[in-house]
Each structure stands twice: as C-alpha cells, then as structure tokens.
C-alpha positions in Angstrom: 14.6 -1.7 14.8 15.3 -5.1 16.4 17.6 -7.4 14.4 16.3 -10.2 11.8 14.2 -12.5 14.5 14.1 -15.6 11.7 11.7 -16.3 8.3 9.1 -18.2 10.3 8.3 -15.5 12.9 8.1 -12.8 10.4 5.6 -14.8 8.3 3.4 -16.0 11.2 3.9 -12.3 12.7 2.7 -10.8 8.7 -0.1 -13.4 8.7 -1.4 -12.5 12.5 -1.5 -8.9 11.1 -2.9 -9.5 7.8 -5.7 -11.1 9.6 -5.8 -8.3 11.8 -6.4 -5.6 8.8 -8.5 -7.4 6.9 -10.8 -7.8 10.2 -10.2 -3.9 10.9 -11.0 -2.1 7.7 -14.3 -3.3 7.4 -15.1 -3.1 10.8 -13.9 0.6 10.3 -16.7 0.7 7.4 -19.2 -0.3 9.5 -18.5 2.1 12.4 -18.0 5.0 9.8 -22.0 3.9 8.4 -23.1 4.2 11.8 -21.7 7.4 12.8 -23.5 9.0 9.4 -26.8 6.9 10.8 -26.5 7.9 14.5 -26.0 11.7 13.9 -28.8 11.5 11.0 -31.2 10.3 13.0 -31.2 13.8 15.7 -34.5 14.3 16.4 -36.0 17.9 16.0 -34.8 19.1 18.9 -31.2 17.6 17.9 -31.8 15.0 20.5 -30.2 12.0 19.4 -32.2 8.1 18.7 -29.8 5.6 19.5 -32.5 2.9 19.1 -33.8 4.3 15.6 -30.1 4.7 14.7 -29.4 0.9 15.6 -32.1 0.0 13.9 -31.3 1.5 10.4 -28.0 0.4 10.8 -28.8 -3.5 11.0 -31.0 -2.7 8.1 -27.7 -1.0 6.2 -25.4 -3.7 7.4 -25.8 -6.1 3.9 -26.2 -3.7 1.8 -23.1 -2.2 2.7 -20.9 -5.6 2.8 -22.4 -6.1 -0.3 -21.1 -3.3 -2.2 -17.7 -3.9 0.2 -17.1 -7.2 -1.4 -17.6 -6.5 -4.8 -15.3 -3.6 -4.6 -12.6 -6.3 -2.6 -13.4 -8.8 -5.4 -12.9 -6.9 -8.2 -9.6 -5.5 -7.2 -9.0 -8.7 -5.9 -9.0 -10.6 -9.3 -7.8 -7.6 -11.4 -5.2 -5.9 -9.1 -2.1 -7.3 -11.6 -3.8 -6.2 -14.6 -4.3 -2.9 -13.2 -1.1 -2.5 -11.8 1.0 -3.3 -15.1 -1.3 -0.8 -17.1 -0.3 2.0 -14.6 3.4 1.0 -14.6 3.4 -0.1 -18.5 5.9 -2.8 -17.3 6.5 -5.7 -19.9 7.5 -9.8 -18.7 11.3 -10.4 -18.6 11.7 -13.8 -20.1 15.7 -15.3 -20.0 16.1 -14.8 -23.3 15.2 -11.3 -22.2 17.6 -10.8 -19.7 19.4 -14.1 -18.7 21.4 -11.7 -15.5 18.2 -10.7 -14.0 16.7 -13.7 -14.5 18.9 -16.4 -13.4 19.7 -13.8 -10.0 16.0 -14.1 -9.0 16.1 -17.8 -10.0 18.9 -18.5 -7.7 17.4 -16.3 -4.7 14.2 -18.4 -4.7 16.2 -21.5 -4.8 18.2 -20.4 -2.0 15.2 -19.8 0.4 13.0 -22.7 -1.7 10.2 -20.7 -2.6 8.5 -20.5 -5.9 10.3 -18.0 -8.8 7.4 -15.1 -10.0 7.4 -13.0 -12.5 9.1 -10.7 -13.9 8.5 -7.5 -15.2 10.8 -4.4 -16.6 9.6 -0.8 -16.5 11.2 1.5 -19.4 12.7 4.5 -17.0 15.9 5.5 -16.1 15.0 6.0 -12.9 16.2 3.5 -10.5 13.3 1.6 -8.4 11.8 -1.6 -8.0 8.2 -3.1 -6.4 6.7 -6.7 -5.7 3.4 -7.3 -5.8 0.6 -9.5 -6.0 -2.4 -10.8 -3.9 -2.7 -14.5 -5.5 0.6 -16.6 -5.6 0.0 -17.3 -9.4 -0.1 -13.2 -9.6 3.3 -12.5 -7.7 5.6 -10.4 -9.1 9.0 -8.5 -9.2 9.1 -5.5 -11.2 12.4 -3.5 -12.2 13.2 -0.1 -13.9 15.9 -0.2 -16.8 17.7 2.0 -15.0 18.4 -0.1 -12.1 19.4 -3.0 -14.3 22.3 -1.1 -16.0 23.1 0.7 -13.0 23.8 -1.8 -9.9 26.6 -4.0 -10.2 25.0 -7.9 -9.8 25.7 -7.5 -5.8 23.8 -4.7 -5.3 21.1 -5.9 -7.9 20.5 -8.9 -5.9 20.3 -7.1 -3.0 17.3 -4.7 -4.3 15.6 -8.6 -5.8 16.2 -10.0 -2.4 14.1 -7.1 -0.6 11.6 -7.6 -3.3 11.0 -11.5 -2.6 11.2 -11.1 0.9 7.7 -8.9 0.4 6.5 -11.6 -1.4 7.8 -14.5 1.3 6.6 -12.5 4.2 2.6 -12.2 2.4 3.3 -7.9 2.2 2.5 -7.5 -1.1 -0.9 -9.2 0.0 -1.3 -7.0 3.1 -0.2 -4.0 1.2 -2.6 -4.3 -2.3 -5.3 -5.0 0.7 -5.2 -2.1 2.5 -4.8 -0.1 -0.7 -7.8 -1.6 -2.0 -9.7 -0.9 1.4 -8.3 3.0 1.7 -9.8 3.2 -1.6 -13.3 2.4 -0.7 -13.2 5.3 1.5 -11.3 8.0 -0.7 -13.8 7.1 -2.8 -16.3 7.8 -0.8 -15.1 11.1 0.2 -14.5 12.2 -3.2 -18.1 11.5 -4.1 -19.4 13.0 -1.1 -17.1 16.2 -1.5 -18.3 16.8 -5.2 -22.2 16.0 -4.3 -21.7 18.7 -1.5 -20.4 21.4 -4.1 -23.0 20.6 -6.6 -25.9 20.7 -4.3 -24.5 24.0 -2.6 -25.0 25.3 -6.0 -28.2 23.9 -7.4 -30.4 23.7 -3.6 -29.3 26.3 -1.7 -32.3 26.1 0.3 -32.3 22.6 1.1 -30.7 22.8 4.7 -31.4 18.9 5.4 -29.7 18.0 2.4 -26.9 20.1 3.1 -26.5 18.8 6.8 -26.4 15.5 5.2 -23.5 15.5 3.0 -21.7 17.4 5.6 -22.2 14.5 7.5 -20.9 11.9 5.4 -18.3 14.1 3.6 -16.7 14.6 7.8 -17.1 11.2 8.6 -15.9 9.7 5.6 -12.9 12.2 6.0 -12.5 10.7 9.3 -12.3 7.3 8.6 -9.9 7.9 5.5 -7.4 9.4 7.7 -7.2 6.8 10.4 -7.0 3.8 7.2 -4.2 5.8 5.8 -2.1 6.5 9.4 -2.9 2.6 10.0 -1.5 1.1 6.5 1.3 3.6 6.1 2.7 2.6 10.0 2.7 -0.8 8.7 4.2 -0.4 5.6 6.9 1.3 7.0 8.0 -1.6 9.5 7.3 -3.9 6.7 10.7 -1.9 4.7 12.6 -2.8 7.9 11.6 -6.2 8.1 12.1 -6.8 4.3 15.8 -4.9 4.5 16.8 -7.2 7.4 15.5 -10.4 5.4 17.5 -9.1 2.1 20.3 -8.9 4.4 19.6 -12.6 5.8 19.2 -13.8 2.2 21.7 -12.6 0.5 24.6 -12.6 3.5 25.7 -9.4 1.9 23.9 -6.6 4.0 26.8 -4.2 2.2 25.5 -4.6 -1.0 21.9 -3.6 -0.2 22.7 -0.3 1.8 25.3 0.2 -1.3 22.1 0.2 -3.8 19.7 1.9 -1.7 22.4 5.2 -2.2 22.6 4.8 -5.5 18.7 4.7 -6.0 18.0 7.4 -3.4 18.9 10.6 -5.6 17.1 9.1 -9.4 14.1 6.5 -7.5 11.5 8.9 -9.2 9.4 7.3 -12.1 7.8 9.7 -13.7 5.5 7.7 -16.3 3.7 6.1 -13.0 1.0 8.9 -11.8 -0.9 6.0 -9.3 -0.2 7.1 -5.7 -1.2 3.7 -4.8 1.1 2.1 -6.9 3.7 4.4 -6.3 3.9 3.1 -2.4 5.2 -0.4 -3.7 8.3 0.6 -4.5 11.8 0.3 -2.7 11.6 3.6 -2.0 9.3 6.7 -3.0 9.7 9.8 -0.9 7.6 12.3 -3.3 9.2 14.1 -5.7 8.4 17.7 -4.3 9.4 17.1 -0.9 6.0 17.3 0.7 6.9 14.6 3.7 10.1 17.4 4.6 7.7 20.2 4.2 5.8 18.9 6.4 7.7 17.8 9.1 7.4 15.8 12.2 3.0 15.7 10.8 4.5 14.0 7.4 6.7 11.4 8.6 2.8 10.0 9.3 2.0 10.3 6.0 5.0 8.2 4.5 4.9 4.6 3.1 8.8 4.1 3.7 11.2 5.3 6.8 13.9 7.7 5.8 16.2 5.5 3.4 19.1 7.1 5.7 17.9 5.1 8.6 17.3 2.1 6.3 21.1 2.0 5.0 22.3 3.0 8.5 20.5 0.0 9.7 22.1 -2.4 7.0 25.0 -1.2 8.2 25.1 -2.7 11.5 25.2 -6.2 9.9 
C-alpha cells in the first residue's frame, strides 16, 4: 500500500469511483435481465433468438429501472433509520459524554469539516462504524467498550479512521453498494425458494422448472461478481482511511496501538446484519470462516488482515 497521497486526491479518486459503481451495478442488472431473456428465448430446437431476445429486453428495460430505483430510494432515504434499529445505538450528546464528544469536535475542526453525529452501541466489545449516504445523515458510531477501553490517543485514532470514511464519501460508496448487492441477494433468494416450491408442487412442468434454473444461476452469477467488486473496494478503502487517521491525527502509533487492542473482543454480538456488520473498523467473522477458507476467503472479506493494517501504521 502506497503512502498517504494527500486529502484532495483521495476524495476526487473516491468520487471517480463512486461514479464508477453507481454506473456499474445497474448496468450489471441489466446484463443479468438479458442473460435470463437471451437463454429464455431458445427456440425448440435450443437454437438461440438474439433478435427476439433484444426485443423483450428493450421492452423489460423500464420496468426493471423502475423497480431498481425504488429499491435505491427507499434505502436511500431510510438507510440511518435502519441502521440504528439493527445496531440499537443511542445519540451521544456532551452532556453524554463530554471526552468523546469534544475529541470528535476537535478532529473536524482540525480538517474543517462539518461535526456528525454521534451514536453509542451498549457492548463490551470494542468496534466502531461511520456511516451515512446524506451529509445531514453522517454518523460515527462507538461501542461502550471501546470508550472505557482506549486511552484518549488511541480513541481518537479509531474517530479519526471513522471521519476519514466520512471525508473521503465511503460511507456513501459503501451503504451504495450494499444497497445494490441486495437487489440481487434478493433476487436469488426468491428465485431459490420459488425453485423448491415448484419442484414440489409441478413436478411435471419442465418449462417452468428450466426457468427458475435460469434465473436462480444467473442471479447467482451476478451476486457473486457485486460482492468480489464491493468487498475489493472496501478493503483499499481501510488502507486509505488508516493512512488518513494517521495524517489526521500525526499519531500513526496510537491507531495501530487501538487496532490490537480491538482485534481479540471487535465482535458485537447484538448486531445479526451482515451488511451492517461490514462498516465496522474491523469484522473478521466470529467463526473464522475467511481462515477456513483460505487464499478463496481473503475475496470474501470487507477488511485486510488487521496485522497488515497495524504493520502498515507502523511505517509512519
């Protein structure tokens, strides 16, 4: 990982890609709605129609945007709402907390950017997330546990990661893509579920059968390339927001210093949302399944190694 290039070029870097993703996922959509088309439309001989194929797929092309952007606005306009119900975190006024608040007070001052909220989760475990996709939603949420565990350098390291997400627009890239990778888990779980029940209830109906097959494989298909593409980016993203703590803060020590001490308790158990779960500073499962599986799972991981991350901090 290349040292902190400078505020600026990460933010017009993060906006070039943000424009990039929210271009590519529904472009993905659409080539996932014409694969089910083009391979529906075999002919009797299983010959396929490219023309017919085409043809249904301009037809399909509003109808699927449609149903697109009212998924995107939806989330869109409810995504901090959803997120504090899964979290159960509570605001942190100064009166709550004057030492939390006045460090994340300070940092934005520092870099002259605009304070957000704050939030506190009840857990002992030792975590923190930013998030939001509107500037009026942004947010910086903290467990209990890392509050009365990090001593206020390493505290302000963890906040300092936190508003860097929010500085560099990841915590709008990230709740994008999430909301995007849903649309299509979705649709594979629907698909998967209508292919059970109707292998139970028309066993004779081969088209029918052929035809959630269809869907259910290319659905599958497209998940898996969303979820390689958004987990790649958030882990450079950890980097960049490490290095920008670093920059912040001038105390690259104190960051690396937290990151061991949340490493072996960062699990919060009372949050069950996957999605959710990849916001924070660090969430390598619980059970191990990224060592299990090896080499295939580092793919499958939000975050690099936090070894590599406090190895990098070191180098300050």
């Amino acid at each position: 990982m290349s040292k902190f290039v400078g505020i600026q070029t990460q933010i017009r870097r993060n906006n070039i890609r943000s424009t990039l993703i929210l271009m590519g996922f529904p472009l993905l959509i659409l080539a996932a709605v014409y694969g089910v088309v083009y391979f529906l439309t075999f002919d009797e001989m299983s010959n396929p129609q490219p023309q017919v194929a085409t043809d249904l797929f301009l037809g399909a092309i509003p109808g699927t945007l449609i149903v697109v952007s009212i998924w995107f606005l939806i989330a869109y306009f409810l995504n901090a709402k959803m997120i504090s119900m899964a979290t159960g975190s509570k605001t942190l006024t100064r009166k709550d907390n004057m030492r939390v608040y006045n460090l994340v007070e300070n940092l934005c001052m520092s870099v002259g950017m605009k304070m957000p909220k704050v939030k506190i989760i009840e857990s002992k475990a030792l975590n923190a997330f930013a998030s939001g996709i509107r500037e009026k939603d942004y947010t910086v949420t903290l467990t209990r546990g890392l509050i009365n565990t990090l001593d206020d350098n390493e505290l302000e390291g963890v906040i300092a990661h936190e508003l860097m997400h929010i500085r560099n627009k990841d915590v709008r890239l990230l709740v994008v893509s999430i909301i995007f990778v849903g649309i299509f888990s979705f649709v594979v779980q629907i698909a998967f579920r209508s292919f059970l029940y109707g292998s139970m209830t028309r066993r004779n109906n081969k088209d029918n059968g052929k035809f959630m097959i269809i869907i259910l494989l290319i659905a599958a298909i497209a998940y898996f390339i969303s979820l390689l593409f958004k987990f790649a980016l958030s882990r450079k993203r950890e980097y960049m927001a490490d290095s920008g703590a670093a920059d912040m803060t001038r105390k690259p020590w104190a960051l690396a210093s937290a990151l061991k001490k949340i490493a072996p308790n960062h699990h919060v158990d009372d949050v069950k949302s996957e999605d959710v779960q990849e916001l924070f500073i660090e969430n390598t499962p619980k059970d191990g399944k990224v060592g299990f599986l090896g080499g295939m799972g580092k793919l499958f991981s939000t975050h690099p190694p936090i070894e590599k991350r406090i190895k990098f901090l070191e180098q300050f």
